[in-house]
C-alpha positions as CSV (number, residue, x, y, z in Angstrom):
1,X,-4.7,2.2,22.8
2,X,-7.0,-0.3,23.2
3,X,-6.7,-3.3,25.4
4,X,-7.2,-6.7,23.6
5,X,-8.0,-9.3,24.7
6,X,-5.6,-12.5,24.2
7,X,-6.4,-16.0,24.4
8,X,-4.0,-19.2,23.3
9,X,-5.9,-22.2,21.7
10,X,-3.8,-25.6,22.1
11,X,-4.0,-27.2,18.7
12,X,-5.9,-30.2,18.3
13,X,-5.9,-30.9,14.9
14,X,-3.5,-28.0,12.8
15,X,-4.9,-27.6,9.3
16,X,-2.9,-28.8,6.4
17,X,0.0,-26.6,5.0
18,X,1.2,-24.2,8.0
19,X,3.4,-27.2,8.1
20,X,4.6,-29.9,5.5
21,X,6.0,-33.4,6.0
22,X,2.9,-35.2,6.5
23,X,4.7,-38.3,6.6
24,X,7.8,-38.9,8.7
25,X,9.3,-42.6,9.4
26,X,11.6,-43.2,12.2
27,X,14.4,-46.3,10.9
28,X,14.5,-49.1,14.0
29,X,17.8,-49.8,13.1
30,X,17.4,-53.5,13.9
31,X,15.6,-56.4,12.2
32,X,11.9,-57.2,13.4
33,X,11.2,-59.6,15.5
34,X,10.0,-62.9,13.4
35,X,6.5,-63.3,14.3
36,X,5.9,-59.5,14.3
37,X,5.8,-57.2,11.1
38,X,8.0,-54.2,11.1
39,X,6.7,-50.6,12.9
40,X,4.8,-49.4,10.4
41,X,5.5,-45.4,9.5
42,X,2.0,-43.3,10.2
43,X,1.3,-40.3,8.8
44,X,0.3,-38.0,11.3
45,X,-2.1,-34.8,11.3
46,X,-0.2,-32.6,12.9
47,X,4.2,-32.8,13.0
48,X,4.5,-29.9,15.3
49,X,2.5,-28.4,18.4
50,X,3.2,-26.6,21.4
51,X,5.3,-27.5,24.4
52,X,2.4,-26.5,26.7
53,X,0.7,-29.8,25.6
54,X,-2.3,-30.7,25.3
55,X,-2.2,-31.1,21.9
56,X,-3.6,-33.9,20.0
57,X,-3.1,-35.7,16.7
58,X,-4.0,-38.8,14.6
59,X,-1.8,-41.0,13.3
60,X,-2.9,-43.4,10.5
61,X,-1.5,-46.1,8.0
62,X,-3.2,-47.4,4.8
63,X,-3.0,-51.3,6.5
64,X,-4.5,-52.4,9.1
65,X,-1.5,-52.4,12.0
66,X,-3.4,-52.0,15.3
67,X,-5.6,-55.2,14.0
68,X,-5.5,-57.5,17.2
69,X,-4.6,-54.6,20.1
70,X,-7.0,-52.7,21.9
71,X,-4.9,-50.7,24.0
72,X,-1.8,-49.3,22.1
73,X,0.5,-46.9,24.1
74,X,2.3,-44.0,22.6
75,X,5.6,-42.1,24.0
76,X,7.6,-39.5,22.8
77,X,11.2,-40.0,22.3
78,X,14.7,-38.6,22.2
79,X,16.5,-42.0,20.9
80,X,15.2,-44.4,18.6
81,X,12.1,-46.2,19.4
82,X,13.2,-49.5,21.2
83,X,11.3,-52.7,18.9
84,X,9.8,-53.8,22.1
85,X,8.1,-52.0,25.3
86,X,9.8,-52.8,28.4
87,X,9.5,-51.4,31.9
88,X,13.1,-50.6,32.1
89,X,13.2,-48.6,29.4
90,X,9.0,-46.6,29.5
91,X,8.3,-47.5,33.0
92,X,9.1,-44.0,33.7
93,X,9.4,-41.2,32.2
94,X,12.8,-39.1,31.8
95,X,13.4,-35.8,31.6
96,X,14.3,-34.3,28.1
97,X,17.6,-32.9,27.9
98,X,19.9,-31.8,24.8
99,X,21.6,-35.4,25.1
100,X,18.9,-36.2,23.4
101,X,17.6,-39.0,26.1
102,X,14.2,-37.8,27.4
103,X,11.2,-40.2,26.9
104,X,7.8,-38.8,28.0
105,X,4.2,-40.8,27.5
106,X,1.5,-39.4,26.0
107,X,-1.3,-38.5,28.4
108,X,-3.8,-40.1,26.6
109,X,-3.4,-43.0,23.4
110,X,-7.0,-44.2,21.8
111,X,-7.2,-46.6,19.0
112,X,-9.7,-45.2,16.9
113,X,-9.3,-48.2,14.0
114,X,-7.4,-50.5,13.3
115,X,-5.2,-47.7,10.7
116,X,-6.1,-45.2,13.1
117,X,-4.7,-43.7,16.4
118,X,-4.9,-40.6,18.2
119,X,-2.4,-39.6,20.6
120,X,-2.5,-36.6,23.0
121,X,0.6,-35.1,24.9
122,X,0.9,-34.8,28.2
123,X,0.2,-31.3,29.4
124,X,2.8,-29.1,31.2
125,X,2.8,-29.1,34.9
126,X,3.7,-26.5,37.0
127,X,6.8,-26.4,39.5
128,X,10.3,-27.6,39.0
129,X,11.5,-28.6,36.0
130,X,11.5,-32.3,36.2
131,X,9.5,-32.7,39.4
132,X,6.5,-33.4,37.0
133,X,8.0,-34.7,33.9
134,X,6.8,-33.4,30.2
135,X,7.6,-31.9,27.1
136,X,8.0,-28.3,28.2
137,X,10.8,-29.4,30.7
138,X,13.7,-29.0,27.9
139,X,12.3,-25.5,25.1
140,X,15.9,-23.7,23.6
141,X,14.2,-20.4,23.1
142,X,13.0,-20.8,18.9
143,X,14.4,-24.5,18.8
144,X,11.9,-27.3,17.4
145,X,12.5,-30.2,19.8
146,X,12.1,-33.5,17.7
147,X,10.7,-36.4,19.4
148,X,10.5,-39.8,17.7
149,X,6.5,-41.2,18.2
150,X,6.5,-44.6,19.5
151,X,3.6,-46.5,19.3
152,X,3.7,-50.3,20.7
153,X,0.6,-52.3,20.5
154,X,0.6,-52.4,24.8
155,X,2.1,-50.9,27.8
156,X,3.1,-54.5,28.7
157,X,6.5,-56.6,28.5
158,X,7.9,-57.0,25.3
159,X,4.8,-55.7,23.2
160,X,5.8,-54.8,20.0
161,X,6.5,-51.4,18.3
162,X,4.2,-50.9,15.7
163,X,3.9,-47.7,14.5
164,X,6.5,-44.7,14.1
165,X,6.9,-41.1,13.5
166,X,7.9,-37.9,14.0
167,X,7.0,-34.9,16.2
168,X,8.2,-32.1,17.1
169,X,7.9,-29.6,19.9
170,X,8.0,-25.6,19.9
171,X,8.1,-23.0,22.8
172,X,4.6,-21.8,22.6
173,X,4.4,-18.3,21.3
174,X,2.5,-15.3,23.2
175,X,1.0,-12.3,21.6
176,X,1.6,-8.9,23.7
177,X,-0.1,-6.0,21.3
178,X,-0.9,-4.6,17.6
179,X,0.1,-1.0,16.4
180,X,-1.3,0.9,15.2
181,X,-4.7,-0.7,16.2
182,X,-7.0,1.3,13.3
183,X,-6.9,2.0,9.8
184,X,-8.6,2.5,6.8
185,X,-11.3,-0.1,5.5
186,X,-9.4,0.4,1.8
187,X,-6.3,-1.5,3.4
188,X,-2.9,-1.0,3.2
189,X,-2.0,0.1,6.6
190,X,1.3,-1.6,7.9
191,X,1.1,-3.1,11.1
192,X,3.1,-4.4,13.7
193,X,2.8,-7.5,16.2
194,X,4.7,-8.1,19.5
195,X,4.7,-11.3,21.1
196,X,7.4,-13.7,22.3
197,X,8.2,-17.1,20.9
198,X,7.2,-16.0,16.8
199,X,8.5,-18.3,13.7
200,X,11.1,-16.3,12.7
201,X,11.2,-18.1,9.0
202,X,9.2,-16.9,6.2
203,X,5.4,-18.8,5.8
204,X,6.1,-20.0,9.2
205,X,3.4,-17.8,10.7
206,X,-0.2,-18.0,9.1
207,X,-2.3,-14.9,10.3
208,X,-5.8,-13.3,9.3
209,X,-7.3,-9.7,10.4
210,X,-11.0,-9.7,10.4
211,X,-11.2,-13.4,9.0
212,X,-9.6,-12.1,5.8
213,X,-5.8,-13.2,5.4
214,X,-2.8,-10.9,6.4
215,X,0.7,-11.3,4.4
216,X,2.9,-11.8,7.1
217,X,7.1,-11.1,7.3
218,X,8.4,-12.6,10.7
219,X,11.1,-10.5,12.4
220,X,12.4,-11.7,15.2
221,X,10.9,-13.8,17.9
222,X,9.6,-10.6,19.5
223,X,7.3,-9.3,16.4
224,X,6.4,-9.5,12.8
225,X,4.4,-7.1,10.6
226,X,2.2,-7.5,7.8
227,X,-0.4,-5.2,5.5
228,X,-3.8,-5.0,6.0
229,X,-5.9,-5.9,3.2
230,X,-9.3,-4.3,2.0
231,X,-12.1,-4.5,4.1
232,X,-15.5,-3.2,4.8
233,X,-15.9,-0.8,7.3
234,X,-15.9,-2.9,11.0
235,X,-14.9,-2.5,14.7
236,X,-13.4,-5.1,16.7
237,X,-11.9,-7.1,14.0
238,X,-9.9,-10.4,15.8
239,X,-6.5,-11.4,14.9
240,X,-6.1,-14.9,14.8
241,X,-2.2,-16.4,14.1
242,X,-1.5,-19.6,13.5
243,X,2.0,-21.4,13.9
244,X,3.7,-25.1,14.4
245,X,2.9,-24.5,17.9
246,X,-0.8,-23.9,17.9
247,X,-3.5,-21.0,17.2
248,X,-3.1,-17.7,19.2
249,X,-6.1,-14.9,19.3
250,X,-6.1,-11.3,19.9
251,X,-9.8,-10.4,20.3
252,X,-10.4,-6.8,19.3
253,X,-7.1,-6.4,18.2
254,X,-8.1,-3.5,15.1
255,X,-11.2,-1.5,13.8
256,X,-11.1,-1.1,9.8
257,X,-12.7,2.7,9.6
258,X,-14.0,4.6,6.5
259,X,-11.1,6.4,5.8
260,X,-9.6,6.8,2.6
261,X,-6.8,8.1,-0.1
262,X,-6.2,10.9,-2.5
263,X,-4.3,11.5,-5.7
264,X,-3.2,14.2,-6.7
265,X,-2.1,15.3,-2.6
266,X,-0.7,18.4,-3.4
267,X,-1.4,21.5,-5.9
268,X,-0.3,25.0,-6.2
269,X,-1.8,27.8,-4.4
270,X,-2.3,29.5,-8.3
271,X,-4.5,26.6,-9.1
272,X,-8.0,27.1,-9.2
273,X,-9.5,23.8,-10.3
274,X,-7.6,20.3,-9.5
275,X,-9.7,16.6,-10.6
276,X,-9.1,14.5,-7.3
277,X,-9.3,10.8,-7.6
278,X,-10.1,9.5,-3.8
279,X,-10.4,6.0,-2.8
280,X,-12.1,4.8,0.0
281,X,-15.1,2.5,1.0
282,X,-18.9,2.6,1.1
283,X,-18.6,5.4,-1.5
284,X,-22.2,3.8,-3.1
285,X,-24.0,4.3,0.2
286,X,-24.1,8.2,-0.2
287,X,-26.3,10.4,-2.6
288,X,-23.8,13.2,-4.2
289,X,-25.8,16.0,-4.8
290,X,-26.0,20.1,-5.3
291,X,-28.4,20.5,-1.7
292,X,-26.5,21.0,1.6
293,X,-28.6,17.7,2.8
294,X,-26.6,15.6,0.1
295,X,-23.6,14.0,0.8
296,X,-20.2,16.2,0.7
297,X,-16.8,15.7,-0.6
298,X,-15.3,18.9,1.9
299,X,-11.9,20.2,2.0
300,X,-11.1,21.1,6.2
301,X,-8.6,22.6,8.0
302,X,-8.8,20.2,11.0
303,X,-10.8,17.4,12.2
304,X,-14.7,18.2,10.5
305,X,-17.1,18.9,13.3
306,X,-20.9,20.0,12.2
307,X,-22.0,20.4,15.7
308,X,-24.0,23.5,15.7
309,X,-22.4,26.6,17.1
310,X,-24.4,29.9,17.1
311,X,-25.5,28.7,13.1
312,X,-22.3,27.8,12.4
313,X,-20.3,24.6,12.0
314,X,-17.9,23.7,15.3
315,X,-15.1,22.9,12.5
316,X,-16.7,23.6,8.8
317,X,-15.0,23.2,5.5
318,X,-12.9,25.4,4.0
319,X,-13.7,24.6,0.4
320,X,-15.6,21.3,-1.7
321,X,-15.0,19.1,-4.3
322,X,-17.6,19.1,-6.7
323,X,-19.2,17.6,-9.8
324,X,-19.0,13.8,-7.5
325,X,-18.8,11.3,-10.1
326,X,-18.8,7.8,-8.2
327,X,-16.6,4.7,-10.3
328,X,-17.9,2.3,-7.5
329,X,-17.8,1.5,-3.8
330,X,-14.3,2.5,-3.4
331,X,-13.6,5.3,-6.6
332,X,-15.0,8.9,-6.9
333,X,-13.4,11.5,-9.1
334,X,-14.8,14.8,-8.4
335,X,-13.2,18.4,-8.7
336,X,-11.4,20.7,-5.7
337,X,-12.3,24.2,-5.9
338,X,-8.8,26.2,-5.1
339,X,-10.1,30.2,-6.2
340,X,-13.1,30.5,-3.5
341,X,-12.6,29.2,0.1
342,X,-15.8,29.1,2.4
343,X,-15.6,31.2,5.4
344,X,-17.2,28.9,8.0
345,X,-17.1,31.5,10.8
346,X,-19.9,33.8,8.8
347,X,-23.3,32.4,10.4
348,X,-25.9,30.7,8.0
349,X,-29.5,31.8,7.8
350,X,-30.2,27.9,8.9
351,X,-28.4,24.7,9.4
352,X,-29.4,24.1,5.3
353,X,-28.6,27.0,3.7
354,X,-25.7,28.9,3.1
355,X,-25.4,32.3,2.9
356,X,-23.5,34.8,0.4
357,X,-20.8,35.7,2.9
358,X,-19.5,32.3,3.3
359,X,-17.7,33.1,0.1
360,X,-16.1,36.1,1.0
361,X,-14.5,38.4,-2.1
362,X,-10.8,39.0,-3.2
363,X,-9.2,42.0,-2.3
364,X,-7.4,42.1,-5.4
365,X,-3.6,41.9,-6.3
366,X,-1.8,45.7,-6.0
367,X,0.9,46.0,-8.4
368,X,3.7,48.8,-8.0
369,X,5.7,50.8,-10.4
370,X,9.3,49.8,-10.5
371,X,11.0,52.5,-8.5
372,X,10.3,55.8,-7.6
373,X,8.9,58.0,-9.3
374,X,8.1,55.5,-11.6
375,X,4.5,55.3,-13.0
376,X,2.0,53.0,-14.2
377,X,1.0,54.4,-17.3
378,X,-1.3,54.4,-19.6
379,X,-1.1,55.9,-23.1
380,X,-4.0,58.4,-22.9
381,X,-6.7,57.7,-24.9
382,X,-6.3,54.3,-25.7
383,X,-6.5,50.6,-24.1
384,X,-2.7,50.1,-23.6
385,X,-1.8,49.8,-20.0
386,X,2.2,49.7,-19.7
387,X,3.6,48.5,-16.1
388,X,7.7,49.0,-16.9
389,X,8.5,46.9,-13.8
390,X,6.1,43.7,-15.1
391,X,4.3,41.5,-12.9
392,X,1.5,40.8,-15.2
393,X,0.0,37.1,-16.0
394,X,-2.0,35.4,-18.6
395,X,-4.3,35.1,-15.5
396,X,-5.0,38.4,-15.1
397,X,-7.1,38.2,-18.4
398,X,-11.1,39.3,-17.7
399,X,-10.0,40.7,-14.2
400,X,-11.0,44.4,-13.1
401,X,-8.7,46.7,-13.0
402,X,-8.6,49.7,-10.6
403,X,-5.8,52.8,-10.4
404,X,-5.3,53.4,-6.6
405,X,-2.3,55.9,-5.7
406,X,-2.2,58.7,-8.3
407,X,1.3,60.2,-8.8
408,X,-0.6,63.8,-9.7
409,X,-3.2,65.0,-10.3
410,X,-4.6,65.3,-13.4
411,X,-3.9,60.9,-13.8
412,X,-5.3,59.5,-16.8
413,X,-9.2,58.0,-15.2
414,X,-10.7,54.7,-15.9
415,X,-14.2,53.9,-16.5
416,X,-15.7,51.6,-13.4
417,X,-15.6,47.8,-14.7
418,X,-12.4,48.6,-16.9
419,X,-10.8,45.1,-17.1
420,X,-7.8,43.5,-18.6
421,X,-8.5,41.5,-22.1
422,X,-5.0,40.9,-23.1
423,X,-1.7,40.3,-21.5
424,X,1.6,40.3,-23.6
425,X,4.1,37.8,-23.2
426,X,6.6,40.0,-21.0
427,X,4.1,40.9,-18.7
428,X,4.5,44.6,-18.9
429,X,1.6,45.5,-21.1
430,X,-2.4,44.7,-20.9
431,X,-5.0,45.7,-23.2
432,X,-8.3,47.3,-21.2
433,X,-11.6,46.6,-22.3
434,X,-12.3,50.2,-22.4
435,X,-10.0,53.7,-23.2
436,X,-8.5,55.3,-20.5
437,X,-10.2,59.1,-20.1
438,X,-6.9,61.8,-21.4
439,X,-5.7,63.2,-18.4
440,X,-1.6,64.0,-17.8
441,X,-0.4,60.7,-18.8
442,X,1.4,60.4,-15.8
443,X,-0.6,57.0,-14.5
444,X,-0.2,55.6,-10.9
445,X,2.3,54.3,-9.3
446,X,-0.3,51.3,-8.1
447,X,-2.9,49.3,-10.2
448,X,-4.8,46.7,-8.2
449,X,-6.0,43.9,-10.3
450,X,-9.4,41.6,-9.5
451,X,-10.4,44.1,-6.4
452,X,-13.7,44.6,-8.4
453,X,-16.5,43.1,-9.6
454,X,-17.1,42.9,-13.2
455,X,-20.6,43.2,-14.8
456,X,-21.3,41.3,-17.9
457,X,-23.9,41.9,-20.5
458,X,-26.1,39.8,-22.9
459,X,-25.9,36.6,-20.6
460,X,-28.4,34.0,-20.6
461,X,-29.2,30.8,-19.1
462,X,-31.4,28.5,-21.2
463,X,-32.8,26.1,-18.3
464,X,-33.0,25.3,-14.6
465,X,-30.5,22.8,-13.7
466,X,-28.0,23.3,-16.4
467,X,-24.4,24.0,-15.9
468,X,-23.8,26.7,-19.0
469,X,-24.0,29.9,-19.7
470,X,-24.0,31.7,-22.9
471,X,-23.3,35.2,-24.3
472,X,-23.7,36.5,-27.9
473,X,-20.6,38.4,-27.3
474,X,-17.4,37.5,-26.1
475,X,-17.6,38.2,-21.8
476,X,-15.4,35.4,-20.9
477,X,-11.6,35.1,-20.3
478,X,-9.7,32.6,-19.1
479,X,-8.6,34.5,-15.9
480,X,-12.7,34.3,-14.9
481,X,-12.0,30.4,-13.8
482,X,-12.9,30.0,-10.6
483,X,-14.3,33.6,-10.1
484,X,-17.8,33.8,-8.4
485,X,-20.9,34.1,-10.5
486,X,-23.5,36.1,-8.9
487,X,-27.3,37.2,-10.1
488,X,-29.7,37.0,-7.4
489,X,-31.0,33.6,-6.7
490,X,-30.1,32.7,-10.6
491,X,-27.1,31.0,-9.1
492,X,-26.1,29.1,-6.4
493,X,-24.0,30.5,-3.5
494,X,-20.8,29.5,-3.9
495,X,-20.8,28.8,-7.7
496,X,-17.7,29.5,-9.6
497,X,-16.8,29.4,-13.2
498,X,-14.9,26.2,-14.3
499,X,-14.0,26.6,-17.9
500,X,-14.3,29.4,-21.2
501,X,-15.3,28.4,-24.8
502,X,-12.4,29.7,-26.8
503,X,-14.4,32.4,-28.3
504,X,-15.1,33.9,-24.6
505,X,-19.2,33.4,-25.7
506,X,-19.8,30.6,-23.5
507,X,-18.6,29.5,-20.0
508,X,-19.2,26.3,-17.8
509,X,-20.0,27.0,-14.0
510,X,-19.8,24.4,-11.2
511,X,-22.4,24.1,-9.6
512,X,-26.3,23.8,-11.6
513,X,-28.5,26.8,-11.8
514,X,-31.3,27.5,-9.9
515,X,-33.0,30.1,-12.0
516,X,-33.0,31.1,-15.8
517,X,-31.7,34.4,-17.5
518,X,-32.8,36.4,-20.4
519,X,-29.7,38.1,-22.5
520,X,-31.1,41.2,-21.0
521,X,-29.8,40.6,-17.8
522,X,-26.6,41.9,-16.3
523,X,-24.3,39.0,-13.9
524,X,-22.0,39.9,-11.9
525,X,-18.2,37.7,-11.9
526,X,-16.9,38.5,-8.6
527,X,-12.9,36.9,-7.4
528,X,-13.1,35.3,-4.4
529,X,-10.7,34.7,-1.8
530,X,-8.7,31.2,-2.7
531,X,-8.0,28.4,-0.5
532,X,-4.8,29.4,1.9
533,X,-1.4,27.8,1.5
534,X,-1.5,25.0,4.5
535,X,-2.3,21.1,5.3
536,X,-5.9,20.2,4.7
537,X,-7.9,17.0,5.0
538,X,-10.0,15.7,2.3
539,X,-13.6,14.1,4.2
540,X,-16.7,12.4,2.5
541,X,-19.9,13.5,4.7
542,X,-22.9,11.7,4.3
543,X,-24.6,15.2,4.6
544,X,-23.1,18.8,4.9
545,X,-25.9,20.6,6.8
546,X,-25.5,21.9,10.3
547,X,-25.7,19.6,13.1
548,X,-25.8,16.6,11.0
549,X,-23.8,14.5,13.2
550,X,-26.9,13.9,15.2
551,X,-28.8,11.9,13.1
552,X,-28.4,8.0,13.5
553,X,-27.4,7.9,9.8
554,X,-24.8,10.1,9.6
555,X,-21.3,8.8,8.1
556,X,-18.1,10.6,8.0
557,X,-15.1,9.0,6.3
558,X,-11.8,9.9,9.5
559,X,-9.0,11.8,8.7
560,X,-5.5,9.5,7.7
561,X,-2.7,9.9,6.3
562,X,-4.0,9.3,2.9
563,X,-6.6,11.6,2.7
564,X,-3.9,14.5,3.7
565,X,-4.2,17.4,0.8
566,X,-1.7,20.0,0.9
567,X,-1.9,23.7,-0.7
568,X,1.8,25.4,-1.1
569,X,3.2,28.2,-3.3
570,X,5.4,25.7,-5.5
């Protein structure tokens, strides 16, 4: 942690409000004398400071009480003012005590009108208590001392009282540290503050972060905590607290960094697609875009590293969120791709470009019979594929299917690219888009489903740059979201399909075409491997290529507890 650096600042003048009662009057208790006016009460700038002294204040009237003395003395007492300065009684001071008799002069008492004076208090000495006499000799640990302000118009014999109030005097507080000592720039990080001698009483400690103002909820005398608020991205940030006994200042105390929050945090491992809704800061600095150079919204296993490792990324992402829409500064939506992870250990052809085997492909899902002897069957000659033991999904719509352990020979054959087109609602039957070849009937005991990739027909894309593709005959299902779609350079690596038209004729894909396509021309839909169940962290890079870290523009939101994106089979 950080070492800050802490500095106390004796008030001099306490702004209004971090303490009320501007106006205090002390009663005499006795008639005034009958050629002098009673004390007048003063209102005075500050009712409170530390006992460290040191502190100064103004006390003022709305007549014109010091008219006709030049040199007024002030003192700070335990009993009642006395009506008229004598030796006996301020010749000396003596020592505050909880009998309530100390009287201690001011160190310094300058008539500044004749309404006006300002007083300063003596500052603590060191050594024995008492061998130097001043307002830190008597401090009850988080006890306000009240002293009664005595103003007489000389330190001479029988000089009159003429001005009153009241002050009183606090253990001066001490900050010690700040935990934690970073978070994100979007606020709402919960910090802590240790010190000694803290207000324990709520709006008894006034505190800002950065300049901006921190709601704080004392504790005890040893700490309080408040919430950071929003900020923009900044190191080094001071925290400055303000209390009845003066202004304390931790310099460097926190660094507001560019992290930021997700919602939803969690999604299924069967999801493909989930809309994230991330909040953050300095979200309008970065250009969004389809080229590795743009910035990135990047799933990672870990702490993101680009550093460049034998054309590969030190730490690389293990999937993206696309389709960045930014709200302002501090919103994007975009949308996590779940169905395709990127294989960040498979070396790219340059620090820009990624290649085809950073997406590797599914293995498929094997499905068994129910027992032995037990067979997958199909009824030969037709497009009914009957599992008895279930297993099947609405999911498993459009994917391949391949027959992989024959129970003997003679198993009915299917054609290569057979795939499933309907599933019923039990899960034990699927229609194929193709016949099975008659052979005994007696199936496999193992199907595996989405091994394969499946070739479409009749597709077309109208235009470079657009984000649909179209068929004149139904060659989408719903289990092709979030399967690859691959035609030489048509497509971008990595593109998936997002969403099917109803009719199966047309299909969205996620990322923009590079290329156009005739209806002539033969695509491939390919399933990928998904994400992997784990924790993840959800990043914003200001640019996803290679070694990108080096540039002196380069901005990476940090990983915090917020960003924190978790994949699970619930």
């Amino acid at each position: 942690m950080r070492k800050s650096r802490i500095r106390t600042e004796p008030r001099r003048v306490l702004r209004a409000g971090i303490a009320t009662a501007a106006t205090a009057a002390v009663v005499v208790g006795a008639t005034a004398l009958p050629a002098q006016a009673a004390a007048v009460p003063l209102t005075l700038s500050a009712v409170s400071g530390p006992n460290t002294g040191n502190a100064s204040f103004t006390g003022t009237a709305t007549t014109p009480w010091l008219t006709g003395y030049t040199t007024p003395a002030a003192y700070f007492s335990q009993p009642t003012c006395q009506l008229t300065w004598t030796a006996a009684k301020y010749g000396s001071d003596i020592l505050p005590s909880a009998t309530n008799t100390g009287i201690v002069a001011a160190s310094a008492t300058k008539k500044v009108s004749n309404s006006k004076v300002a007083v300063t208090t003596k500052a603590a000495a060191a050594g024995t208590t008492g061998a130097n006499i001043d307002l830190s000799d008597y401090a009850p640990a988080n006890t306000a001392v009240r002293y009664n302000v005595c103003v007489y118009g000389s330190a001479t014999e029988n000089s009159p009282l003429v001005g009153t109030g009241t002050y009183s005097v606090v253990a001066t507080a001490t900050l010690t540290a700040i935990s934690p000592t970073a978070g994100p720039a979007m606020g709402g990080t919960e910090i802590t503050v240790t010190g000694s001698n803290l207000p324990t009483t709520a709006g008894s400690i006034q505190a800002t972060l950065g300049g901006l103002p921190l709601t704080v909820r004392p504790g005890a005398a040893n700490y309080f905590t408040a919430t950071v608020p929003k900020a923009s991205p900044q190191n080094d940030a001071d925290l400055i607290i303000e209390t009845t006994a003066g202004t304390l200042r931790m310099n460097d105390a926190f660094d507001f960094v560019n992290g930021s929050t997700v919602t939803p945090n969690t999604a299924p491992s069967s999801r493909n697609l989930v809309d994230i809704d991330m909040f953050g800061s300095g979200f309008l600095n970065h250009n969004f875009g389809w080229a590795l150079s743009d910035a990135k919204v990047y799933l990672v296993n870990g702490n993101y590293n680009p550093a460049d490792n034998s054309t590969k990324k030190t730490l690389g992402q293990t999937s993206e969120c696309l389709d960045v829409l930014v709200i302002d500064d501090t919103e994007l939506i975009c949308t996590l791709v779940l169905s395709t992870r990127f294989d960040a250990s498979v070396a790219q052809t340059d620090a820009s470009t990624e290649a085809a085997g950073n997406y590797p492909s599914s293995t498929g899902r094997a499905l068994s019979s129910a027992g032995a002897g037990v067979a997958v069957a199909t009824l030969s000659g037709t497009t009914t594929l009957v599992f008895s033991g279930g297993g099947l999904t609405q999911d498993d719509v459009g994917e391949t299917v391949v027959g992989t352990t024959v129970v003997t020979s003679g198993t009915d054959a299917l054609a290569a690219d057979t795939y499933i087109t309907a599933v019923n609602a039990a899960g034990t039957q699927a229609t194929l888009s193709a016949a099975a070849t008659p052979g005994n009937g007696n199936g496999w005991s193992t199907v595996t489903i989405g091994s394969a990739d499946r070739v479409t027909a009749g597709i077309s894309v109208a235009s470079i740059g657009t984000k649909t593709v179209t068929a004149a005959t139904r060659q989408f299902y719903p289990g092709d979201i979030g399967e690859k779609i691959v035609h030489g350079a048509t497509f971008r690596v990595g593109t998936v399909i997002t969403s099917v038209s109803t009719d199966g004729q047309t299909a969205t894909i996620s990322k923009p075409a590079l290329g156009t396509l005739s209806a002539s021309a033969l695509p491939v839909l390919r399933p990928g491997v998904p994400v992997p169940d784990g924790s993840y962290n959800l990043t914003v890079v200001s640019s996803g290529v290679i070694g990108a870290q080096t540039a002196a523009t380069y901005a990476e939101s940090v990983v915090a507890s917020g960003s924190t994106f978790t994949v699970a089979e619930f």
